[in-house]
N, C-alpha and C positions, 0 to 999 in steps of 0.2 A: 504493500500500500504506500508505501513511503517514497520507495524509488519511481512509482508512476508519478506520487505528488511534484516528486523532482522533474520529473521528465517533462511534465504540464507545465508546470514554473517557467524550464526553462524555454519552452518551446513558446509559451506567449513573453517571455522576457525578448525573444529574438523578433518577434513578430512585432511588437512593438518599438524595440530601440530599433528598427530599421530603418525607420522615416527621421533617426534621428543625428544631424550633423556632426562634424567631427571637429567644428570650429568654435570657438569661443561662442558666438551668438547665440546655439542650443538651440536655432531655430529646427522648425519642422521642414521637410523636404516631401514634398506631395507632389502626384503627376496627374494626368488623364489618363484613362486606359481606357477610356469607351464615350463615344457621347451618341446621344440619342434624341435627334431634333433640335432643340435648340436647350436641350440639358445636355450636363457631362457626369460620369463617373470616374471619380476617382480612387486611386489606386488606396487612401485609406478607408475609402467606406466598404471597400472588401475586406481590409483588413481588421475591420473592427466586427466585423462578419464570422470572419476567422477565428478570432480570438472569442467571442462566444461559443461558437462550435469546439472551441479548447477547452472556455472552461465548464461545456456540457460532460469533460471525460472521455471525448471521443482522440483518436491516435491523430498524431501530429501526421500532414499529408497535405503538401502544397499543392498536390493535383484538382483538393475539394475547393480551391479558388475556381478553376474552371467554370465547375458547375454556379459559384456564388456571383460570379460576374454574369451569368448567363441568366441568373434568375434576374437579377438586380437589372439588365436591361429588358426583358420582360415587366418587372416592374415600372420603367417607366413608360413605356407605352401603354398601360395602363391607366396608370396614374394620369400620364397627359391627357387621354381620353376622358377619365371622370372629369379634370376640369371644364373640356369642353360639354361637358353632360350636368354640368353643374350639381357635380357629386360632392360633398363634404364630410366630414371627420369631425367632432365636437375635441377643444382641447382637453375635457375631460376623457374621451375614450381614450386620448392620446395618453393621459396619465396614467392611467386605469392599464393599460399596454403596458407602457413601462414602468410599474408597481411590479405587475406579476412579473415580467422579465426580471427584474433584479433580484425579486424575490426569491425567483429558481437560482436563478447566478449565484446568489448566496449561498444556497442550500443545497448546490452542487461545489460552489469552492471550498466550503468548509466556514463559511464565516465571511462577517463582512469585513473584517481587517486584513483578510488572507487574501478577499478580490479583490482589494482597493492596493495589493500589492501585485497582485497581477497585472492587473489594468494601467498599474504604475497614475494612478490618479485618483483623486476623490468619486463616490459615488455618485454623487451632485453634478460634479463635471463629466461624468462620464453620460448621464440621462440627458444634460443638457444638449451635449454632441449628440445622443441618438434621437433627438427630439424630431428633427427633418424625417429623418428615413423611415421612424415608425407611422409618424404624419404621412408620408408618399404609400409607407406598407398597408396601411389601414387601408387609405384611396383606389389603391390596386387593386387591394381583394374584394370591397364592397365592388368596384368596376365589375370585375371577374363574375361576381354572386349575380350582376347585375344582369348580366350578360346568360348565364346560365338558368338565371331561374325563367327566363322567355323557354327554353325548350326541353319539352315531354316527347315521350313515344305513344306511338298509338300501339293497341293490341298487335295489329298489323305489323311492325314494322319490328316487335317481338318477335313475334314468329318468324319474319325476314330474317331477322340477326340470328336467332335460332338453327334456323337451317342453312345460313352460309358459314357455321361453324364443321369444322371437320369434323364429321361425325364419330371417326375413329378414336380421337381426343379428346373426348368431352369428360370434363372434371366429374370424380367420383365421391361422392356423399359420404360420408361415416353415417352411424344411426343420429338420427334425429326425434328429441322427445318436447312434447308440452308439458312442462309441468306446473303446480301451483304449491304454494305455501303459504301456512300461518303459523305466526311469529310473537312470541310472549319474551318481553323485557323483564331483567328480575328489577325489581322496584325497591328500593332501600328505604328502609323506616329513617327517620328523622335522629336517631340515636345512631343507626351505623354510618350515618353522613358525617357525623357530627367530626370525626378524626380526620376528614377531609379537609372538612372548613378551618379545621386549627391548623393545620398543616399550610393553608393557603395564607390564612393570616400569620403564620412566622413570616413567609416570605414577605409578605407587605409590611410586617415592621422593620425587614430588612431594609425594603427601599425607604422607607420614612424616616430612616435613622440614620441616612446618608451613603447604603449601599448602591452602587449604580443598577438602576433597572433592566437596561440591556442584558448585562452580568446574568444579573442573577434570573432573567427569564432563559437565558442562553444555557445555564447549567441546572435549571431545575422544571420550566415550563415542561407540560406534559400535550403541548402542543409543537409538533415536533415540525410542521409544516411553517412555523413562522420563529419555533426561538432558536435558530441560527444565525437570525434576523433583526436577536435581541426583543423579539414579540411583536414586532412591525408588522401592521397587517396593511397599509398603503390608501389610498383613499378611497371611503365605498361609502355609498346609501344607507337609506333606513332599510329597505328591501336585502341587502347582502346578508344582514345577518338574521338572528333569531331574535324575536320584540322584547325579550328580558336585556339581549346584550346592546341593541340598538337605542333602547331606552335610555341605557344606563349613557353610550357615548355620545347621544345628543344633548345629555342633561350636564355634562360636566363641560371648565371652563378650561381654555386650552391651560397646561403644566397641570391640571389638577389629576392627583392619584383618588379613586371610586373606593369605595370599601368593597368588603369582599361580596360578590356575590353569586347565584346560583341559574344556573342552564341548565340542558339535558344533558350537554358533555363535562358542568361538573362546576367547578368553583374556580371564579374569576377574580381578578381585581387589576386595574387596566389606567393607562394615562394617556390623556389627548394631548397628543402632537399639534394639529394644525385642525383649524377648520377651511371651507371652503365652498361658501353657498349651502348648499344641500348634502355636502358630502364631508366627513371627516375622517383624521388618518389617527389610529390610537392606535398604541401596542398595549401587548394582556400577557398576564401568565395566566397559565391552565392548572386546577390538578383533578384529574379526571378522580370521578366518584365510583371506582369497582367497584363489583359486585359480591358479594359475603357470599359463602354456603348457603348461610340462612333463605337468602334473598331468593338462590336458585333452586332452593326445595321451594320455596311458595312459585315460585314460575314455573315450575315443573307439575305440580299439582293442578294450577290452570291450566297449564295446556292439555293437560290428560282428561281433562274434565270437556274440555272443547272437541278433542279428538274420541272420548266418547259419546258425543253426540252426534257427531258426525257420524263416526260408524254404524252406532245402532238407529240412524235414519231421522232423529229429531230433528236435526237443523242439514241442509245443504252445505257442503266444503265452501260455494263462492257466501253465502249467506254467513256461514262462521267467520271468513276472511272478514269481512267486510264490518259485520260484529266487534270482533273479538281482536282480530290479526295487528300487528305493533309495527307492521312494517311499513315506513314512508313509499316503497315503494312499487309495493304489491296492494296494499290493502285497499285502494279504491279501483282496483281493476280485478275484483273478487279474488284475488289470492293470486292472481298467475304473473309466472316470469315470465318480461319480455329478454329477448337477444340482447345484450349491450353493444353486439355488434351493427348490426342491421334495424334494431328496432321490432323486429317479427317473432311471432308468437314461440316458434321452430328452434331448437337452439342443441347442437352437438353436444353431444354424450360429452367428448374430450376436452369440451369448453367449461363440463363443470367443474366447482369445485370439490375438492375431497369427501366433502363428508354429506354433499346433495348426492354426488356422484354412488357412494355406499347405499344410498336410502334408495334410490331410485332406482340400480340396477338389477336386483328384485324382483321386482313389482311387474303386476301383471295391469294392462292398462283397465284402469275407472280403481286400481288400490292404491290404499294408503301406506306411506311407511309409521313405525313407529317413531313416536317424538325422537328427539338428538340434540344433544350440546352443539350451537356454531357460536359461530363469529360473525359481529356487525362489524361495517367498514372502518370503524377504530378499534377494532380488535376485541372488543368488551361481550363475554359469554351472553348468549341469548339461547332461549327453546325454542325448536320447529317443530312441525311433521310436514311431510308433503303428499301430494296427490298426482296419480301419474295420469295426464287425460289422454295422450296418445304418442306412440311411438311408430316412428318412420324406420325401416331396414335399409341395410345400406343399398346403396342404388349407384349408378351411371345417371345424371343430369336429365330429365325429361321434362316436358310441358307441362305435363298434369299435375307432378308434385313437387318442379318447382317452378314455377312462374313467377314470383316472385325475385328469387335469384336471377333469376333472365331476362326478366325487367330492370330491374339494376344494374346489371351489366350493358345492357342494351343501351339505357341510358347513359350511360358515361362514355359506350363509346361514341354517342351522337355530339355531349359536348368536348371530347375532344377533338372530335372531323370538325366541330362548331369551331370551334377559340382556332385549333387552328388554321381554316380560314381567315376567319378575324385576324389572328396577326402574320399572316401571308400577305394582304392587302394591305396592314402598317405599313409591314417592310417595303412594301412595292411604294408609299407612298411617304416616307420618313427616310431621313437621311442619317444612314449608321454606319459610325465608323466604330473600328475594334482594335487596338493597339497591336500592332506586330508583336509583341511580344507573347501574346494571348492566341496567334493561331496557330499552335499547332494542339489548341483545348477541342475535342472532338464537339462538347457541347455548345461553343459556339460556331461551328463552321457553319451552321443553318444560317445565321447571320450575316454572314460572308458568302453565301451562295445564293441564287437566285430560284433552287425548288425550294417548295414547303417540308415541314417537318411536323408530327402530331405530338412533339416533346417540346413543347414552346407551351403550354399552362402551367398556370403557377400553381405552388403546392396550398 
């Protein structure tokens, strides 16, 4: 782990001192490498491109300039177009953009002191440079969404795409199952909270008593997505969060520390950074409120009680869901998983997880498993059972059972024959030059040539 840290280090330490002179004046040295219309690119806004993609962990590799100059002028022809389309970006979403990026950035370099030493610069001055690009980034892909959401397929043109597939090759299915679930939280009595909330409040007499709060959210926040961050959560709405925690950071004045208080995911106590119209930036420490023994004998005992009603025919599985079930995500769709991929009802065996996957594979379709210990998406024990409504055997791709899939495909390969026409006509009609130094990048010689290419949409 250490010698990657190193190798990261050093390989944006290089990427950066390269624009840097060797003369006393310590100016920057920057070129063009690409212009597009009456815009240019230059050679450091890929490399600040670069250097994010360094510090995501991925392997040093000057060849992924290629492709970041080739999106970056796809982006501006984009971007030019929404001006003329009189498309806009709010400077909040621009903020809101670069909140989450830094966010990650952080939480991939290890800390905010350890990226402001990659970066070789303040955070502040770092968001302010990326201010432009993410403003052009947002314009581009609203353009792109703009562009896309004009074209559907008809039944018809399914079945076209359908059949000029090679029949020989057509992708093969694993089993596919519907299934449904209901979900009992164990509920903590007001006495096994209690060790939580004291626990929260040591740390807030910590920051009151003059320990720094980034500190102490970074080593003990049980919110592990923002205290790398120092508990930075960046500028959001009343809508972002939950109306306990929204309440709380609309009510305070900016430096003011909240007392402790209580959410679903546990015990807060949090300070406003800044405000800003309707939106404000506070960081919070967490300490999530686990679940006792205790707590999961009484959620166990519900849900045994649910799932014998269901079984001996008192209540319907979608009517118990809907009742009874604890899951934000099931419960008003009577108990059933969607795909997190697709969205569709349908969802591979292989995609489950461990322990749906155990209960389900079983089961005879219209049965129930027996309840089971999981995991919600912070990790914290919950009770299920589920219900198996039907299972697909593995297959070869067909129309009948899956149309849905081949409507999806169908459609994306229309909007890429779409966009790229769209930017074959750009290029026929925009004046782009590409730095000699850059052709021998495969992905841009569509640039440099006069046929089309269907690898010109952006991601």
């Amino acid at each position: 782990m250490m010698r990657k840290y190193i190798y990261i280090v050093g390989a944006m330490i290089a990427t950066i001192c390269c624009f840097q002179t060797v003369n006393g004046q310590g100016k920057l040295v920057d070129r063009v490498v690409a212009t597009v219309g009456s815009s240019v690119i230059l050679q450091s806004d890929v490399e600040k491109q670069y250097a994010e993609y360094l510090v995501q962990g991925q392997p040093a590799d000057e060849n992924v300039k290629c492709y970041m100059l080739q999106q970056l002028v796809t982006q501006k022809l984009l971007s030019q177009q929404a001006i003329i389309d009189s498309i806009e970006v709010s400077e909040s979403e621009v903020d809101d953009d670069l909140n989450r990026r830094m966010q990650s950035m952080v939480r991939q370099a290890g800390g905010k002191d350890r990226l402001e030493e990659f970066l070789n610069r303040s955070l502040l001055q770092y968001k302010e440079e990326m201010r432009p690009n993410i403003a052009e980034q947002l314009k581009a892909h609203r353009m792109q969404m703009t562009i896309q959401s004009a074209i559907n397929v008809t039944p018809q043109e399914v079945k076209g795409y359908f059949e000029s597939l090679n029949q020989d090759s057509l992708p093969y299915f694993n089993t596919e199952v519907e299934i449904g679930e209901v979900v009992v939280n164990p509920v903590l009595t007001k006495e096994e909270k209690e060790q939580y909330r004291i626990k929260a409040e040591g740390y807030r007499k910590q920051v009151l008593d003059g320990s720094d709060f980034g500190t102490v959210a970074r080593l003990y926040s049980e919110d592990r997505g923002s205290a790398v961050a120092g508990g930075e959560l960046g500028f959001a709405t009343r809508s972002n969060y939950v109306k306990e925690f929204s309440a709380m950071a609309f009510k305070l004045k900016e430096g003011d520390i909240s007392p402790v208080f209580e959410t679903k995911y546990g015990f807060h106590f949090m300070q406003v950074l800044q405000r800003r119209g309707e939106e404000v930036n506070v960081r919070h420490i967490l300490i999530q409120a686990k679940p006792t023994s205790a707590s999961l004998d009484r959620a166990k005992l519900k849900i045994d009680s649910i799932y014998e009603k269901v079984t001996s025919g008192k209540l319907s599985f979608h009517a118990a869901a809907s009742l009874y079930s604890e899951s934000e995500e099931t419960k008003y769709s009577g108990g059933m998983v969607r795909n997190p991929q697709d969205g569709s009802s349908l969802i591979p065996m292989d995609q489950l997880d461990r322990e749906s996957f155990t209960a389900i594979d079983p089961l005879k379709v219209g049965e129930y498993s027996k309840s089971f210990i999981s995991k919600d998406r912070t990790g914290n024990e919950q009770y299920k059972f589920m219900y198996l409504k039907s299972r697909i055997a593995p297959h070869k791709a067909n129309m009948e059972q899956d149309f849905a899939k081949i409507q999806e495909a169908a459609t994306q390969d229309k909007i890429n024959r779409e966009l790229s026409e769209w930017f074959q006509e750009r290029k026929e009609n925009t004046f782009i030059d590409i730095n000699e130094d850059f052709y021998q990048c495969d992905e841009l010689k569509i640039w440099l040539s006069k046929e089309g290419d269907d690898s010109l949409a952006t991601n």
